[in-house]
N, C-alpha and C positions, 0 to 999 in steps of 0.2 A: 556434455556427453550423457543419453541417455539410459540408464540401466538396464539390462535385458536380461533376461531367464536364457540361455543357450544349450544346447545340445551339441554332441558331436557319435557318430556312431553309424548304424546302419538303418534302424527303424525309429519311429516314432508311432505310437498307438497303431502299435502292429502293422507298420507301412512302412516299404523302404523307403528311406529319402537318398538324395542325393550325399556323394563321401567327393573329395578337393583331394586329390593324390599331392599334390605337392605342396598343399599349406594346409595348417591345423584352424581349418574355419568353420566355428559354432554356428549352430541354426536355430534362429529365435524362434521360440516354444509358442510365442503367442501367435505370432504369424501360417505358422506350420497346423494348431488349434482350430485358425480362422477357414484356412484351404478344408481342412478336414470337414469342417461345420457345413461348407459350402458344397462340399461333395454329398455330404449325406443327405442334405436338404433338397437338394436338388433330383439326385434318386428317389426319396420320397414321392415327388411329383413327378416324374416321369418315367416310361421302361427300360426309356436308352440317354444317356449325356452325351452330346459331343463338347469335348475342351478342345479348346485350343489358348497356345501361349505366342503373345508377340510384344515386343519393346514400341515403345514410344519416346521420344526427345524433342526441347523446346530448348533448343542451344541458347535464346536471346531471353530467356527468363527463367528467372530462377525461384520465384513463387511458385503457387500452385495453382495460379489460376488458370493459367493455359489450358495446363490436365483438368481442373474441373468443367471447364467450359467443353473440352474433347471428348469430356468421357459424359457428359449432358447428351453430347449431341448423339454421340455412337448409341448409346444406349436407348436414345429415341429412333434413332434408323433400325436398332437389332428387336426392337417391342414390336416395331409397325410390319418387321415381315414376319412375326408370330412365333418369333423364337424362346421367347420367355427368358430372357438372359440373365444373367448372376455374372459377379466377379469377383475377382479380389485383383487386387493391384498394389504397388509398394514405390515409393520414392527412395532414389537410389544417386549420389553423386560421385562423378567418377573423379579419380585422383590426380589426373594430370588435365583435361579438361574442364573441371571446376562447377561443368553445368549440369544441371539432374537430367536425369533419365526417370523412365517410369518401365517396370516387367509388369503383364498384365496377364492373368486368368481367366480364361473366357470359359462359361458354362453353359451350355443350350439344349432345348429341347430337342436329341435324338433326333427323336421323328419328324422334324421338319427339316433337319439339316445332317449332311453330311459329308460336305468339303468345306477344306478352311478360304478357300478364296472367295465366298462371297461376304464373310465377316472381313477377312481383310481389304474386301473392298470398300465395306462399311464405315468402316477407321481410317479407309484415306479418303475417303468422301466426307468422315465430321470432321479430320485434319482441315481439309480444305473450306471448308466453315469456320471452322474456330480462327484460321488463317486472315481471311477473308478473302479467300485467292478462287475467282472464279473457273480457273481453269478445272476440270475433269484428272489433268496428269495428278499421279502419286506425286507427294515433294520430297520423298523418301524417310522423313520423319517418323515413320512408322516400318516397323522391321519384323515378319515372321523370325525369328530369332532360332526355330529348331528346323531339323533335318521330316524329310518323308520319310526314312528308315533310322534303323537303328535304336538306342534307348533313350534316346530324344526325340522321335520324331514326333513332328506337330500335327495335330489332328489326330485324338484318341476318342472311338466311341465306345461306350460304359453301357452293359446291358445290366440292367435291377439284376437278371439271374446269378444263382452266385455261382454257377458254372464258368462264368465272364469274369471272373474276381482278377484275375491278372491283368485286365485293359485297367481295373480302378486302381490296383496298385502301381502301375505305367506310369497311369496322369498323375497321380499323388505324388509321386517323384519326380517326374519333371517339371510341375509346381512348387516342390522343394525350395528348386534355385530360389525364389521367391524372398525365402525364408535365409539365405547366407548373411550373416552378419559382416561379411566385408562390403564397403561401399555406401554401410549406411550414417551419413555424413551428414543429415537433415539436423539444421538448427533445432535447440530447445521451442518448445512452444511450437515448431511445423508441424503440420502432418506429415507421418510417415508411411502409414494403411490406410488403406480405400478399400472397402467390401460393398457390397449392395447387400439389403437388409435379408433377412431369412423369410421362407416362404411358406415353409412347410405344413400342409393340410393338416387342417384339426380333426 
């Protein structure tokens, strides 16, 4: 069992995160750091973010190579349509099913995008690569995981102004979930975070 810095509460570095009504579940501080890191940076470079958050599953493997090889390829699909992409992502396994999942952070240049259906098209198109499966259909392995409304919904865009500060606070929190310490079950020695490196103008 890995040791972890945990929180519980409303904010973290002045951002609500997510609160678990019916279980007292800690959110790793370094995880939570990582999103924060990625949000800023990413503002930096641009006027507007669009995130978006969606799962991934590799029920027949339980390394990490699946996801490395999915998250290679997406990443090469989401550069070539000039989105300039960031992530963060987490290995996560679940309790009665046995096999990892992955929740994923998607961060992109604003101004080139803004609906989440062509990333998610993105992710089952490097699904289906990493697969080897030449078919076009989704395989379902890949999950928009939040709602079009409400305080989850998927698809938040971030304007730099700070008149906008509540869409940054939105995505920071429903990036959160990211950060729950229930479910994280990765062997000693695994990896358990995945971020794409920092970008930010000199």
């Amino acid at each position: 069992m890995r040791k972890r810095n945990t929180i519980t509460g409303h904010q973290f570095n002045n951002k609500e995160i997510l609160e678990f009504k019916h279980k007292d579940i800690g959110m790793d501080t370094q995880i939570l750091e990582v999103i924060d890191d990625h949000l800023k940076d990413a503002l930096e470079r641009h006027s507007k973010v669009f995130v978006v958050r969606f799962d991934v599953r590799f029920p027949e493997d339980n390394s990490n190579k699946s996801f490395s090889r999915f998250q290679a390829e997406f990443m090469r699909k989401e550069r070539r349509a000039g989105y300039d992409p960031a992530y963060v992502a987490v290995r996560e396994v679940g309790e009665q099913e046995g096999h990892p999942h992955y929740h994923e952070f998607l961060l992109v240049n604003g101004n080139r995008s803004q609906s989440i259906q062509k990333h998610i098209a993105n992710a089952n198109a490097a699904m289906n690569l990493t697969l080897g499966i030449e078919s076009k259909e989704p395989t379902g392995l890949v999950h928009s995981s939040t709602s079009a409304t409400g305080r989850l919904r998927n698809g938040i865009m971030i304007h730099r102004d700070a008149l906008f500060q509540d869409a940054e606070n939105d995505a920071f929190r429903q990036a959160s979930y990211l950060a729950k310490e229930s479910q994280k079950n990765t062997p000693d020695g695994m990896r358990e975070l995945f971020a794409s490196n920092l970008k930010r103008r000199k």
